[in-house]
Short mmCIF file of the C-alpha atoms (twelve columns), coordinates in Angstrom:
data_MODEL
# 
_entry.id   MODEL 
# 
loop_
_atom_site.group_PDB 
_atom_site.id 
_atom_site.type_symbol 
_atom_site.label_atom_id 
_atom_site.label_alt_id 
_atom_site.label_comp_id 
_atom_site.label_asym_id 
_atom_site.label_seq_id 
_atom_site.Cartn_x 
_atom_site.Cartn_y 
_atom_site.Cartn_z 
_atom_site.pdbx_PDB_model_num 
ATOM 1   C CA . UNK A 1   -18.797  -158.751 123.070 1 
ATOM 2   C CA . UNK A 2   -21.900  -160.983 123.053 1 
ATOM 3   C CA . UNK A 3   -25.412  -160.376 122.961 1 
ATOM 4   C CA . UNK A 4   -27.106  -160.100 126.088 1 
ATOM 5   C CA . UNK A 5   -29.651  -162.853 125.985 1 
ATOM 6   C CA . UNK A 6   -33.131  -162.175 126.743 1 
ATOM 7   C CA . UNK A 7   -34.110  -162.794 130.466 1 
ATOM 8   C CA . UNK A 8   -36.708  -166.163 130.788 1 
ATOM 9   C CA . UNK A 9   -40.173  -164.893 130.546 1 
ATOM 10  C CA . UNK A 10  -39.631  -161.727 128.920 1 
ATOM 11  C CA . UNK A 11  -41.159  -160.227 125.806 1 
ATOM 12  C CA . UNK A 12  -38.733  -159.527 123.074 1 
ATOM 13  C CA . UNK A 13  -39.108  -155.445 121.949 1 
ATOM 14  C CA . UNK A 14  -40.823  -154.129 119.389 1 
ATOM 15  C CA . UNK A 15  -37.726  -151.305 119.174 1 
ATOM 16  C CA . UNK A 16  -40.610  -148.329 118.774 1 
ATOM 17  C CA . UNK A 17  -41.041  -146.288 121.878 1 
ATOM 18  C CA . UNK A 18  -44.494  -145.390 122.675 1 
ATOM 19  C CA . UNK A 19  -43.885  -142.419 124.492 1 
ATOM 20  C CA . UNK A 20  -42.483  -141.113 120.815 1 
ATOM 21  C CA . UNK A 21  -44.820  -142.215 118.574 1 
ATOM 22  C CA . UNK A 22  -47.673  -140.648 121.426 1 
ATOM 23  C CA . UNK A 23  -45.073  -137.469 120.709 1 
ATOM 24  C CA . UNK A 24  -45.341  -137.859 117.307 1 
ATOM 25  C CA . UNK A 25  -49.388  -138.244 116.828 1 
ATOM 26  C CA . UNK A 26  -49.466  -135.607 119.041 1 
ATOM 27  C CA . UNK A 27  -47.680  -133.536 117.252 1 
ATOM 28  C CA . UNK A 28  -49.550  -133.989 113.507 1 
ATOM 29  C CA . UNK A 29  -52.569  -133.276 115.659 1 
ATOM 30  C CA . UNK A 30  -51.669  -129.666 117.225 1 
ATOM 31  C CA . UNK A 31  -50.447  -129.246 113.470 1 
ATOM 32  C CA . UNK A 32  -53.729  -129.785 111.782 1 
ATOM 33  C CA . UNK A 33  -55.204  -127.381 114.810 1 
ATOM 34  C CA . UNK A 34  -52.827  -124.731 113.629 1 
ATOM 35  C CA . UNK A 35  -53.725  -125.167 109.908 1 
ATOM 36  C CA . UNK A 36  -56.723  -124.461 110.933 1 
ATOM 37  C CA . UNK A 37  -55.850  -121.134 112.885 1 
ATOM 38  C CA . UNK A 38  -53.653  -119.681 109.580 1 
ATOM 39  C CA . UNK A 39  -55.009  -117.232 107.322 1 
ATOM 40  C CA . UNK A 40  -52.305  -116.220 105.187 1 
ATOM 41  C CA . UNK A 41  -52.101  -118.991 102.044 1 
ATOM 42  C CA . UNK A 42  -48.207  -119.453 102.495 1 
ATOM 43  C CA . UNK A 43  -48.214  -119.922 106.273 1 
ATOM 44  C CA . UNK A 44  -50.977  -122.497 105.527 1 
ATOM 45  C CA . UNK A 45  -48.784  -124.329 102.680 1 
ATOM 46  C CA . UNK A 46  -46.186  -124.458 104.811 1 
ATOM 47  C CA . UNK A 47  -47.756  -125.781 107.538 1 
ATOM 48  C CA . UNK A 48  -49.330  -128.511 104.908 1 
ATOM 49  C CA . UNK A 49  -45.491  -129.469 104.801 1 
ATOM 50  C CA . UNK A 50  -44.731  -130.024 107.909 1 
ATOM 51  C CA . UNK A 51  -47.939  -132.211 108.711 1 
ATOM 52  C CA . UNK A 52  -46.583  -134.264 105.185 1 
ATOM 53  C CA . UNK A 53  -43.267  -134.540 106.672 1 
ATOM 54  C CA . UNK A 54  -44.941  -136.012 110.111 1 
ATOM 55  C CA . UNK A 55  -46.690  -138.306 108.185 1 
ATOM 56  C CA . UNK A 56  -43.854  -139.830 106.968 1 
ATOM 57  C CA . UNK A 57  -41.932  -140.380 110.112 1 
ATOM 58  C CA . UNK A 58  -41.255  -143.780 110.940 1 
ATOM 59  C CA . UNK A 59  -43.264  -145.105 113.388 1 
ATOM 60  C CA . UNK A 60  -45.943  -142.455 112.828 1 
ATOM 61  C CA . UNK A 61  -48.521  -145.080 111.043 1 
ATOM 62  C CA . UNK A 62  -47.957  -147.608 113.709 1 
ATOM 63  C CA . UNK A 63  -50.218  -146.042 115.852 1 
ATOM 64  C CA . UNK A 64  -52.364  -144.478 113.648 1 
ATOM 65  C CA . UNK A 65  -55.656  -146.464 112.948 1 
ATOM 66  C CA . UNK A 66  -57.932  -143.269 112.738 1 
ATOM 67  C CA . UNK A 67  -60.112  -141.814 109.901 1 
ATOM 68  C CA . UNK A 68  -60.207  -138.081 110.526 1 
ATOM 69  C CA . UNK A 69  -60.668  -136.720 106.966 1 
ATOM 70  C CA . UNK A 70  -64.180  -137.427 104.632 1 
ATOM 71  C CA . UNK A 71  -63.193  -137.584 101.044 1 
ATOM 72  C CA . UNK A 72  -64.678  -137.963 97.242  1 
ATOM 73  C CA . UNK A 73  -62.862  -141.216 97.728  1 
ATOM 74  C CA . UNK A 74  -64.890  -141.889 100.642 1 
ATOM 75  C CA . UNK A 75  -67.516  -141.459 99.063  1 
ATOM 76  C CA . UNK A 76  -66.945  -143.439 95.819  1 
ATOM 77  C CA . UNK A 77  -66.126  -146.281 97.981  1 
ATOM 78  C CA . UNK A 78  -69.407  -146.149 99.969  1 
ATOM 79  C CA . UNK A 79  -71.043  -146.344 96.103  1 
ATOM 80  C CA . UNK A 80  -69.123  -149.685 95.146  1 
ATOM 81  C CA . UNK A 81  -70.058  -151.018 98.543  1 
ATOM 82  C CA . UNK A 82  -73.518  -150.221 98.529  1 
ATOM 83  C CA . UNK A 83  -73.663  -152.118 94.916  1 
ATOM 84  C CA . UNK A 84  -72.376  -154.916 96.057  1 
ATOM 85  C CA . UNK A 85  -74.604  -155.670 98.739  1 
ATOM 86  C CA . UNK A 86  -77.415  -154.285 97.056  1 
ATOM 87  C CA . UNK A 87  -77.544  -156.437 93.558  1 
ATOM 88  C CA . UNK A 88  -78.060  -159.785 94.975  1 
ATOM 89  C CA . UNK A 89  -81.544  -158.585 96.518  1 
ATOM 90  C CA . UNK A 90  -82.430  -157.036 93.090  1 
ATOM 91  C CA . UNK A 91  -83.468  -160.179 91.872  1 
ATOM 92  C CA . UNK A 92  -85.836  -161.770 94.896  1 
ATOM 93  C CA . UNK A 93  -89.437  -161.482 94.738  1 
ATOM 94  C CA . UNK A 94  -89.274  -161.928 99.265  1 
ATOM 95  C CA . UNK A 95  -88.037  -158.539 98.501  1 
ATOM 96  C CA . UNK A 96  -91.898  -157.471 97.451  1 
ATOM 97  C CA . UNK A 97  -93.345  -159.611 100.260 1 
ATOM 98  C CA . UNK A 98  -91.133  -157.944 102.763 1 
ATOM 99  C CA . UNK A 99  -92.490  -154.587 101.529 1 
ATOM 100 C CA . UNK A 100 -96.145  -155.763 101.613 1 
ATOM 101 C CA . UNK A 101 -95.391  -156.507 105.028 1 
ATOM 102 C CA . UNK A 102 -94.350  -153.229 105.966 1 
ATOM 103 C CA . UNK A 103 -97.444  -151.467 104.642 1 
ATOM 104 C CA . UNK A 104 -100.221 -154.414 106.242 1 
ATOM 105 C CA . UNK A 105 -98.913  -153.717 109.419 1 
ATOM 106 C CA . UNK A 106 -100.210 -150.411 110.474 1 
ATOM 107 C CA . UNK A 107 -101.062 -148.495 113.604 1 
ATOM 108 C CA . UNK A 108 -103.657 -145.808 113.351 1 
ATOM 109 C CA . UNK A 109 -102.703 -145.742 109.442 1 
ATOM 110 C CA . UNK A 110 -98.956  -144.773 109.698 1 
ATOM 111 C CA . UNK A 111 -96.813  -148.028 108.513 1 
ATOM 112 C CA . UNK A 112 -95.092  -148.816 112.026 1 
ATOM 113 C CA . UNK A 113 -93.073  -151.597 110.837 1 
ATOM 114 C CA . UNK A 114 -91.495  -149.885 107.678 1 
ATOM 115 C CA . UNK A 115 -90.653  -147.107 109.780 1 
ATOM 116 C CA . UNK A 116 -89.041  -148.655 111.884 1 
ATOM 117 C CA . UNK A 117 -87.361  -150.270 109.487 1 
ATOM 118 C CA . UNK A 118 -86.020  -146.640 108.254 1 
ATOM 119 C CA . UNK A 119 -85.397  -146.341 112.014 1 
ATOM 120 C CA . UNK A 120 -83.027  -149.055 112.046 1 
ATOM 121 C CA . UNK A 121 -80.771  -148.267 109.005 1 
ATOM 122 C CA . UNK A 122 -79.714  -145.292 110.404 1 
ATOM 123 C CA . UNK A 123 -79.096  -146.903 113.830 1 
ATOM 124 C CA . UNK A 124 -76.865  -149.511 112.626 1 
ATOM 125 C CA . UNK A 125 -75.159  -147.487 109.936 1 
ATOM 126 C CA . UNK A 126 -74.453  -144.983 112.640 1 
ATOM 127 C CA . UNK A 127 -73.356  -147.965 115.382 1 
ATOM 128 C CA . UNK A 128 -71.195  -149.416 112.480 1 
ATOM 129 C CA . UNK A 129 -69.236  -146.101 111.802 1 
ATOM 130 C CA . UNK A 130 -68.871  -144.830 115.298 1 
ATOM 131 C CA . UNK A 131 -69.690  -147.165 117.675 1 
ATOM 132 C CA . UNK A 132 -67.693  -150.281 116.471 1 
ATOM 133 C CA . UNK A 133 -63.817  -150.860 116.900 1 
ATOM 134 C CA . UNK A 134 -63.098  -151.557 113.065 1 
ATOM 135 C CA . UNK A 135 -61.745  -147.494 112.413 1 
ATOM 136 C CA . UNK A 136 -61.690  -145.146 115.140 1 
ATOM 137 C CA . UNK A 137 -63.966  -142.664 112.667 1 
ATOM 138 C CA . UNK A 138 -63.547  -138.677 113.846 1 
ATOM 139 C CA . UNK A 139 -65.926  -135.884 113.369 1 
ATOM 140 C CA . UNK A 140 -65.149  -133.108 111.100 1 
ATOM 141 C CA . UNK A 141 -67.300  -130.296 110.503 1 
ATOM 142 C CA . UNK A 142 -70.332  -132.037 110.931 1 
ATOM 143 C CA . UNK A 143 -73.585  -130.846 109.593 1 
ATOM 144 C CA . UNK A 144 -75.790  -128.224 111.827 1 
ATOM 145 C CA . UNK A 145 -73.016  -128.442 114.629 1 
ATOM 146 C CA . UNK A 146 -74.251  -132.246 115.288 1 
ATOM 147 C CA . UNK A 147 -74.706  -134.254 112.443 1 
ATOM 148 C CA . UNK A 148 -72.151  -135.762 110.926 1 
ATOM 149 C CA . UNK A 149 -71.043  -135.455 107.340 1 
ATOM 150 C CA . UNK A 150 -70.060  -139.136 106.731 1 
ATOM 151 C CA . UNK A 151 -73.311  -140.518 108.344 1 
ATOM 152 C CA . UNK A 152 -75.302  -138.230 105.835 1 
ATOM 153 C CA . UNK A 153 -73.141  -139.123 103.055 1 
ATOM 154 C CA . UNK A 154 -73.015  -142.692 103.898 1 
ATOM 155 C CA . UNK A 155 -77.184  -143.110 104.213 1 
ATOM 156 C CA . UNK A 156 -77.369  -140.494 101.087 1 
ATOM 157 C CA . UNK A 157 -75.298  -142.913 98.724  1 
ATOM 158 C CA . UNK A 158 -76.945  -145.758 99.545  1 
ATOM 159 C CA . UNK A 159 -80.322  -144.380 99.671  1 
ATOM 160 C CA . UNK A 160 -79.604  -143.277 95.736  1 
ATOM 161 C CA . UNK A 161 -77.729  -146.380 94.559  1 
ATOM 162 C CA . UNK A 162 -81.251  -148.438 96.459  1 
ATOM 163 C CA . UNK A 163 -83.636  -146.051 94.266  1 
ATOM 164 C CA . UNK A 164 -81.589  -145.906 90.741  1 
ATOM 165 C CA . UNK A 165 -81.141  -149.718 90.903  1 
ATOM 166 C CA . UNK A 166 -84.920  -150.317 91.679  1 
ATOM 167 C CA . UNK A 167 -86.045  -147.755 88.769  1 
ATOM 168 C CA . UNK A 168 -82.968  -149.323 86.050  1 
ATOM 169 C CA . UNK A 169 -83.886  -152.843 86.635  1 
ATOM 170 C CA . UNK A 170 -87.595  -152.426 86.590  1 
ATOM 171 C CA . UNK A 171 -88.563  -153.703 90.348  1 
ATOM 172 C CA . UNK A 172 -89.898  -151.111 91.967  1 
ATOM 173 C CA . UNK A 173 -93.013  -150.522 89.645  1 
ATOM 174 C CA . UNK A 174 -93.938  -154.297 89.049  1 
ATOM 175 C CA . UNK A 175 -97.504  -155.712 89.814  1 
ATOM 176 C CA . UNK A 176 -98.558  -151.551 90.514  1 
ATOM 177 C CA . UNK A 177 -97.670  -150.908 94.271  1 
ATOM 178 C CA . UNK A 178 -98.885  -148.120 95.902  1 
ATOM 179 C CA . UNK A 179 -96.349  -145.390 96.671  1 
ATOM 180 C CA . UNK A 180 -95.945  -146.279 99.853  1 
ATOM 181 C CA . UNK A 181 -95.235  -150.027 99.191  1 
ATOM 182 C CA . UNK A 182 -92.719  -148.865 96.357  1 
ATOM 183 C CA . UNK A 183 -90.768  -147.149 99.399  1 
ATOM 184 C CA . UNK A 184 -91.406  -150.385 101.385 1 
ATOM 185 C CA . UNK A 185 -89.329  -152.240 98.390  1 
ATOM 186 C CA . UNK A 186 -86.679  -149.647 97.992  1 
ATOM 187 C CA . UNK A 187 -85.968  -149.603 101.852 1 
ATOM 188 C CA . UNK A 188 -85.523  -152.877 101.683 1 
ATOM 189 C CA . UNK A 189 -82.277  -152.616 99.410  1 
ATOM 190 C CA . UNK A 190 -81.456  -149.732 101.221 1 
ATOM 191 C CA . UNK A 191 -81.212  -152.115 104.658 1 
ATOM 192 C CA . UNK A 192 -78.139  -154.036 102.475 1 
ATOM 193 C CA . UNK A 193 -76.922  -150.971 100.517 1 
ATOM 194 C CA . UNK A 194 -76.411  -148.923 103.587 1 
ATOM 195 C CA . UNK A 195 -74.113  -151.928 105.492 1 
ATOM 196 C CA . UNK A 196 -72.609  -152.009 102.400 1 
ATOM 197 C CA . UNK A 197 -71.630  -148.939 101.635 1 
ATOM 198 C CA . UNK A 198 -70.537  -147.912 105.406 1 
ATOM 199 C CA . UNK A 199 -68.048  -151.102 105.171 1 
ATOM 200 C CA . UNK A 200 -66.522  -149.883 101.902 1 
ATOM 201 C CA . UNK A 201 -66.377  -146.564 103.559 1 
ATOM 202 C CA . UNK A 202 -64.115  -146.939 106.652 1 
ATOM 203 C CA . UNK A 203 -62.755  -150.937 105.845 1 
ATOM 204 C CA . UNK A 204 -59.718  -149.309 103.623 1 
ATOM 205 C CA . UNK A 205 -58.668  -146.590 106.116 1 
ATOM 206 C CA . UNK A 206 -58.325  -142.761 105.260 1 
ATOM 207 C CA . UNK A 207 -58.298  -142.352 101.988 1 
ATOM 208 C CA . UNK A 208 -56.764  -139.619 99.553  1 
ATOM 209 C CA . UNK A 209 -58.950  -137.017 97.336  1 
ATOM 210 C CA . UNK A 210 -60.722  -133.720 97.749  1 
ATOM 211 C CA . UNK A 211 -61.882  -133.165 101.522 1 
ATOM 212 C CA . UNK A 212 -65.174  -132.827 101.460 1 
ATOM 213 C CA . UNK A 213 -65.417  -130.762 104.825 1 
ATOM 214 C CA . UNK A 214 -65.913  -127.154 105.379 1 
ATOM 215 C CA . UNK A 215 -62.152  -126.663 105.999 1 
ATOM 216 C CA . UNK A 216 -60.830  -128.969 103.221 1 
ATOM 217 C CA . UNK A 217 -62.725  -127.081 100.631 1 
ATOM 218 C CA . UNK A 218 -61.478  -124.240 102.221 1 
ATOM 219 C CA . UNK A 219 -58.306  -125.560 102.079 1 
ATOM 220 C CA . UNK A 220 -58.691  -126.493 98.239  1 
ATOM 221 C CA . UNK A 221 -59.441  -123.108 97.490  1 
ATOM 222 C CA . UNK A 222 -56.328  -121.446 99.129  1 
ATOM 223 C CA . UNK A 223 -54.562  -123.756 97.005  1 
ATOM 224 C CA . UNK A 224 -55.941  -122.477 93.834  1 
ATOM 225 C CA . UNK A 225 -55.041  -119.060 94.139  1 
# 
């Protein structure tokens, strides 16, 4: 018995069914709700196992693009990003002249322009995480009820990596700034190490290691006993 040949005009099938793998996500999702519902250390194990299991179903991954979970190797990724971006500006003087900028421009003695500048890194870190189509990033546990953990550890990292880099490679004291022009130069990094290290962030997908999240350390713990 032959093949029946596709009809002119029509798409050829991807054989997945999206009503299954919607089933499917669904289904990981009211399992990680119920993890979170479990006291008892073996009913939470074993309901570990069955979210592992749904992981692995095929077609499961097809339709999952999402980063739910903040991890150390989040957060060790956001530190080799922010390096990268960071060490080519280590070495410019228009770095300085930038900062100079930011402290001659000044309204009624506050520094408008470098904070503005401050201003705009978390804007665009925050539009780059959340508001972009590159990961659909999730919320977990954030901060206070409203801020979230990945923006904080994302501006954090980057803010440190900026500051050690300045101090190791002898920039941010040369030709005696003032304090507030050593910021200037050290924001200025920041601008580069904070794209940098919110692309190495989400750009891989979820990643493995400890969750760094109120319920993942939890979690952690539970599995220590």
């Amino acid at each position: 018995m032959s093949e029946r040949e596709p009809q002119p005009g029509s798409e050829p099938s991807s054989g997945r069914d999206p009503s299954s793998e919607a089933d499917l996500e669904r289904l990981v999702e009211e399992l990680e709700e119920l993890e979170e519902l479990v006291d008892h250390p073996a009913e939470r194990e074993q309901v570990r196992r069955a979210i592992h299991t749904a992981h692995h179903v095929p077609g499961l991954h097809a339709v999952e693009n999402g980063i739910k979970r903040y991890t150390t190797r989040d957060m060790a990724e956001a530190f080799v990003g922010s390096i990268l971006l960071s060490l080519p500006l280590l070495v410019e003087d228009g770095v300085f002249e930038i900062a100079e900028h930011f402290v001659e421009f000044a309204v009624a003695g506050m520094p408008v322009f470098l904070i503005a500048n401050v201003l705009f890194i978390g804007l665009f870190t925050t539009a780059l995480l959340y508001w972009t189509d590159i990961r659909d990033v999730g919320v977990t546990d954030p901060l206070f009820g409203f801020v979230p953990r990945r923006l904080v550890g994302v501006l954090g990292i980057s803010l440190l990596t900026a500051t050690g880099l300045m101090i190791m490679w002898g920039r941010i004291f040369e030709a005696e700034p003032t304090t507030v022009e050593a910021f200037g130069r050290i924001t200025v990094i920041w601008t580069a190490g904070a794209f940098g290290a919110a692309l190495g962030d989400i750009l891989p997908g979820e990643s493995e290691g400890v969750d760094v999240t109120r319920a993942g350390l939890e979690g952690l713990r539970d599995d220590e006993r």
